[in-house]
N, CA, C and O atoms as a GROMACS GRO file, in nm:
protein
  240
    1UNK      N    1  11.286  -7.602 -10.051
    1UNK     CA    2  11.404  -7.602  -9.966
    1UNK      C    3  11.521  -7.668 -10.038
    1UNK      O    4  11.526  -7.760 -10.119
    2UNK      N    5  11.592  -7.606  -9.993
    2UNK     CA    6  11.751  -7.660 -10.078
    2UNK      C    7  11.824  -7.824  -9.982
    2UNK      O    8  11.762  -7.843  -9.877
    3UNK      N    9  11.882  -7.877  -9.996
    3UNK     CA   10  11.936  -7.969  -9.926
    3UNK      C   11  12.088  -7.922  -9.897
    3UNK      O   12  12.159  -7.881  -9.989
    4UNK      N   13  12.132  -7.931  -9.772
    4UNK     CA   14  12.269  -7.850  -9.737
    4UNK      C   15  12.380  -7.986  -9.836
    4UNK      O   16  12.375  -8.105  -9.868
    5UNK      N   17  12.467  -7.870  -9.848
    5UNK     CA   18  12.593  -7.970  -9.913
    5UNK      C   19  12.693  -8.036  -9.811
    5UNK      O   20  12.746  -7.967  -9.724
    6UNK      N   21  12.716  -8.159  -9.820
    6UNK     CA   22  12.778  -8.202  -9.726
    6UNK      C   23  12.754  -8.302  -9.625
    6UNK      O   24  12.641  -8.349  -9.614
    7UNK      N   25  12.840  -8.337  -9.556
    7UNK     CA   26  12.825  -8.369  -9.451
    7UNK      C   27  12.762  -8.265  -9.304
    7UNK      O   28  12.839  -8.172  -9.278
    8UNK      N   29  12.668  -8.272  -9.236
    8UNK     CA   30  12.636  -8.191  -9.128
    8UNK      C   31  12.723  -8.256  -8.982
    8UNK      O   32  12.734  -8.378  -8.972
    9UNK      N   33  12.769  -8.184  -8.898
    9UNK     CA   34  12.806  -8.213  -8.767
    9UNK      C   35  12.766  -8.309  -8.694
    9UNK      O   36  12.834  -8.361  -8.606
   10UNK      N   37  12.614  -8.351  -8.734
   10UNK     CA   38  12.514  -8.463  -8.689
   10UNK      C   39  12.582  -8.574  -8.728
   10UNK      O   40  12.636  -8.634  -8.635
   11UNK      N   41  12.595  -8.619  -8.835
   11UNK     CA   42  12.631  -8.704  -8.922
   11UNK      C   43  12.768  -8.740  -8.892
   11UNK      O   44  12.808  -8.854  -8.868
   12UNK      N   45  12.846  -8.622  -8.896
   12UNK     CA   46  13.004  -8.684  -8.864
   12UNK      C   47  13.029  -8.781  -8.712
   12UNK      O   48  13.111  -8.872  -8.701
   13UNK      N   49  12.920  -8.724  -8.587
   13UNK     CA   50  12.955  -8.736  -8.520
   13UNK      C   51  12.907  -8.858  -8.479
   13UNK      O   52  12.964  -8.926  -8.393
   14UNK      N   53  12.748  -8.908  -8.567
   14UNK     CA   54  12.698  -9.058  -8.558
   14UNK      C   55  12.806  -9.165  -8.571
   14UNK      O   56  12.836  -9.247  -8.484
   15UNK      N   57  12.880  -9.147  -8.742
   15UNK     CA   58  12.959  -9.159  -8.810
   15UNK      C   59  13.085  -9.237  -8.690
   15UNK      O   60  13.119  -9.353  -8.668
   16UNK      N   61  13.128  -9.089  -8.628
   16UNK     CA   62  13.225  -9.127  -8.550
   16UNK      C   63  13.200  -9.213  -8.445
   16UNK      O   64  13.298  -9.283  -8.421
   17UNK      N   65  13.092  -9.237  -8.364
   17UNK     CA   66  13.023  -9.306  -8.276
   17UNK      C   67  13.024  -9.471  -8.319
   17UNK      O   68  13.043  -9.572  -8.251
   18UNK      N   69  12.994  -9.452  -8.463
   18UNK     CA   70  12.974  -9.607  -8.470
   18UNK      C   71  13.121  -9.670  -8.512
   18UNK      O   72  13.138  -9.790  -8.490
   19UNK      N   73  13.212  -9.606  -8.563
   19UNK     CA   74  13.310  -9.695  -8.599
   19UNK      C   75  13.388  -9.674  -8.452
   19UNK      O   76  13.479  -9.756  -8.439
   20UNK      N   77  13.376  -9.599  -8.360
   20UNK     CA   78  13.407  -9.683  -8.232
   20UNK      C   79  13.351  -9.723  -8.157
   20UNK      O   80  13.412  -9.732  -8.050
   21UNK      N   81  13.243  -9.760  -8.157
   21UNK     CA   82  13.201  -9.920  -8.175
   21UNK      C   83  13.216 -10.033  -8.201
   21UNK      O   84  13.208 -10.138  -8.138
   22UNK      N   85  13.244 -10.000  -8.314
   22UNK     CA   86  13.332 -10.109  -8.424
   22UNK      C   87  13.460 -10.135  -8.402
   22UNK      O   88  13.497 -10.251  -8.388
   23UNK      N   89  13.528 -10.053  -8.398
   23UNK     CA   90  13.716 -10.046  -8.333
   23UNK      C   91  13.685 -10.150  -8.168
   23UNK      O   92  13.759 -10.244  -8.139
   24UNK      N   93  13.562 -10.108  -8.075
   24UNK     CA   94  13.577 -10.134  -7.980
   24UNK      C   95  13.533 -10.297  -8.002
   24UNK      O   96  13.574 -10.394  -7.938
   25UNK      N   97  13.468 -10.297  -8.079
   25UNK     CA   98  13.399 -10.462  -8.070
   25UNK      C   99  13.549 -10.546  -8.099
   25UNK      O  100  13.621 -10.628  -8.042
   26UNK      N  101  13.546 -10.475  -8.216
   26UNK     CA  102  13.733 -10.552  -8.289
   26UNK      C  103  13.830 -10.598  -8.213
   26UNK      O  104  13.884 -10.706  -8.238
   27UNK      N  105  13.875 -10.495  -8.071
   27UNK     CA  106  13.974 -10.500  -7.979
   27UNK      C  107  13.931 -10.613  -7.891
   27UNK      O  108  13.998 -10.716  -7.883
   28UNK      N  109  13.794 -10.591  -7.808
   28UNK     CA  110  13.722 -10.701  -7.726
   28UNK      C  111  13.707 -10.820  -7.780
   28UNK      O  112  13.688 -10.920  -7.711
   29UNK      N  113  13.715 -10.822  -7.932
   29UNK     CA  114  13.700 -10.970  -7.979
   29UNK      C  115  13.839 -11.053  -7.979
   29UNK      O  116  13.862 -11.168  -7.944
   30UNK      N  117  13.939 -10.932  -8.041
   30UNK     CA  118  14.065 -11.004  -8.000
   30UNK      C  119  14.120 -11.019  -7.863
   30UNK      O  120  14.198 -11.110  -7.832
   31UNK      N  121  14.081 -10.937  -7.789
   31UNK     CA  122  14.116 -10.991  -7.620
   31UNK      C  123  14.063 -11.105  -7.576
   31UNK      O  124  14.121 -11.194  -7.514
   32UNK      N  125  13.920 -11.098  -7.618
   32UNK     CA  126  13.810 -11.228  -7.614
   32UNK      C  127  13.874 -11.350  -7.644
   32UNK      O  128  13.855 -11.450  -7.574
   33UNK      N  129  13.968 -11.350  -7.769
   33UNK     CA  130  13.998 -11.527  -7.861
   33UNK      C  131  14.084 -11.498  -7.742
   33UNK      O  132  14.062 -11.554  -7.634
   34UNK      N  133  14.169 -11.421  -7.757
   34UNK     CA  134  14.356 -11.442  -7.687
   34UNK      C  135  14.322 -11.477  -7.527
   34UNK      O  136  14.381 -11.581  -7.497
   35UNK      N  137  14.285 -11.451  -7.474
   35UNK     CA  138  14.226 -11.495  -7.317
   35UNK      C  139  14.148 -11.594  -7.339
   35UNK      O  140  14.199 -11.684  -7.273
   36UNK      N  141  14.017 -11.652  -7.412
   36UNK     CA  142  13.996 -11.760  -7.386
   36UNK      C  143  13.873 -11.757  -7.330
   36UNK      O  144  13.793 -11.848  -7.312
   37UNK      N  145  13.863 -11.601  -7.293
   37UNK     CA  146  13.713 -11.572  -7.242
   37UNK      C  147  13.596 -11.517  -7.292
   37UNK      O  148  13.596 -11.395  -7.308
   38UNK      N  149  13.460 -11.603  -7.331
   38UNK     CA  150  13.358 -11.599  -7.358
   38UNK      C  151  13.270 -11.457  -7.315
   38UNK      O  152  13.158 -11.422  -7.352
   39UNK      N  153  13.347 -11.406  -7.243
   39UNK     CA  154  13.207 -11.321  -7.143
   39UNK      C  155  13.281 -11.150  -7.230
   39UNK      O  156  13.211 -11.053  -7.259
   40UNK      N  157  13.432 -11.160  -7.252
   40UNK     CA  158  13.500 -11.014  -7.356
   40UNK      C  159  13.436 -11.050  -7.465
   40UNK      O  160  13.366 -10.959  -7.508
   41UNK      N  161  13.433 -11.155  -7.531
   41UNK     CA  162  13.439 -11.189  -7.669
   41UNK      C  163  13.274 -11.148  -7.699
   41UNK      O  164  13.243 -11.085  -7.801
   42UNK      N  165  13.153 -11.199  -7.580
   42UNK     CA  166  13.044 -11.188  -7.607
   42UNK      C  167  13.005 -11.018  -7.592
   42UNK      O  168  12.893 -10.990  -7.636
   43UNK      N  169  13.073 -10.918  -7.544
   43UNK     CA  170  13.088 -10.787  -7.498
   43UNK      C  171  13.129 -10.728  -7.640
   43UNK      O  172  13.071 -10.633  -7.692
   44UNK      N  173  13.248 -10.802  -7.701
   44UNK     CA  174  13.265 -10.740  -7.852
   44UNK      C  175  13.141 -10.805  -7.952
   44UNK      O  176  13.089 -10.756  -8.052
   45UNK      N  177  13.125 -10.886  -7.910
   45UNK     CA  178  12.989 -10.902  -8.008
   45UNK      C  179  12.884 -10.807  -8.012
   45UNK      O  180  12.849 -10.751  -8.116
   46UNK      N  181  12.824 -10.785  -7.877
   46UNK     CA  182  12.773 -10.653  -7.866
   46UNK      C  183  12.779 -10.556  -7.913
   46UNK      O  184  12.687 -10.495  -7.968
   47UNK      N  185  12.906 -10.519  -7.898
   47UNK     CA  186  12.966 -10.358  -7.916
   47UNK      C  187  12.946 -10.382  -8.093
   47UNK      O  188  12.946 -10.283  -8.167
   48UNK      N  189  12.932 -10.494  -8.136
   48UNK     CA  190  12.940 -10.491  -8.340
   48UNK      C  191  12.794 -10.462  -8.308
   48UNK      O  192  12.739 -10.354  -8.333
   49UNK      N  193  12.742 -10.556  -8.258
   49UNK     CA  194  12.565 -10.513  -8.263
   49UNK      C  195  12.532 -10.389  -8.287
   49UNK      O  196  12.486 -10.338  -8.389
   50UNK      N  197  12.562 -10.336  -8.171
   50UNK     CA  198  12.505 -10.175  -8.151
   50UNK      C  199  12.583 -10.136  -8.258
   50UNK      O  200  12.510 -10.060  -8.322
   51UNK      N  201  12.714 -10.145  -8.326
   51UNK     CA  202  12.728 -10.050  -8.415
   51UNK      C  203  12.698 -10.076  -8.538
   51UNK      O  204  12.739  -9.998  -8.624
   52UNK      N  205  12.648 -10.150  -8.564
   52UNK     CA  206  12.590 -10.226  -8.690
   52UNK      C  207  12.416 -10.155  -8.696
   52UNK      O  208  12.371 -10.118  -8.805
   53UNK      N  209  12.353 -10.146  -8.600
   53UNK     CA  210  12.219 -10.105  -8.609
   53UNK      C  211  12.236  -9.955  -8.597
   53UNK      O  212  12.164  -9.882  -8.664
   54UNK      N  213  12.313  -9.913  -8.527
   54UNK     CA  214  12.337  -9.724  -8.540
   54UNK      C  215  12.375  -9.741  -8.683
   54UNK      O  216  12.354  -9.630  -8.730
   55UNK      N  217  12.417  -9.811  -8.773
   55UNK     CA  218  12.421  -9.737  -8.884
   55UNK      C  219  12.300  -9.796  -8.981
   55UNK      O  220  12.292  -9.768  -9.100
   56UNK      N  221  12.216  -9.876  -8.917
   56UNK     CA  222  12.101  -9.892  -9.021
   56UNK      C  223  11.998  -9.822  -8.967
   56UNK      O  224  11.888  -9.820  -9.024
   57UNK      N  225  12.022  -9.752  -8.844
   57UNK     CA  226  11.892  -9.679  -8.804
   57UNK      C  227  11.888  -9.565  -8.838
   57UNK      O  228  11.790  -9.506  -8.881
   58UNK      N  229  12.042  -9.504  -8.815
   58UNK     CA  230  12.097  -9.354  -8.904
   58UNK      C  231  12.153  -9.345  -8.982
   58UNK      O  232  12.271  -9.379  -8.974
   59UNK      N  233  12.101  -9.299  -9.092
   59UNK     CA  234  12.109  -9.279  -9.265
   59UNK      C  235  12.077  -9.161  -9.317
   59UNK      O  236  11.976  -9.110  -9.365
   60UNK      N  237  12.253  -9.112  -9.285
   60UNK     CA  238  12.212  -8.940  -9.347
   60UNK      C  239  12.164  -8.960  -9.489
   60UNK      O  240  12.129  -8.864  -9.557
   0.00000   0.00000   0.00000
């Protein structure tokens, strides 16, 4: 079997999934410091979590 060239649709769309994730953790962390509140800031922590392990679990 040949290996397709490229990126596949799968991939772009993991891809796209996790860096907004990442965008989203980023925003919640800065709402998090600037408010003062523990409970956004711990929500953007999260949101890095999950997008930090979507990309070690999926590895085109």
């Amino acid at each position: 079997m040949s290996k397709p060239v490229g990126r596949m649709s799968a991939d772009r769309s993991m891809r796209r999934c996790s860096v907004t994730l990442a965008l989203g953790a980023l925003l919640l962390g800065a709402l998090g410091v600037a408010a003062g509140s523990v409970w956004v800031l711990g929500a953007g922590a999260w949101l890095l979590i999950a997008a930090v392990l979507l990309e070690l679990v999926y590895r085109p």
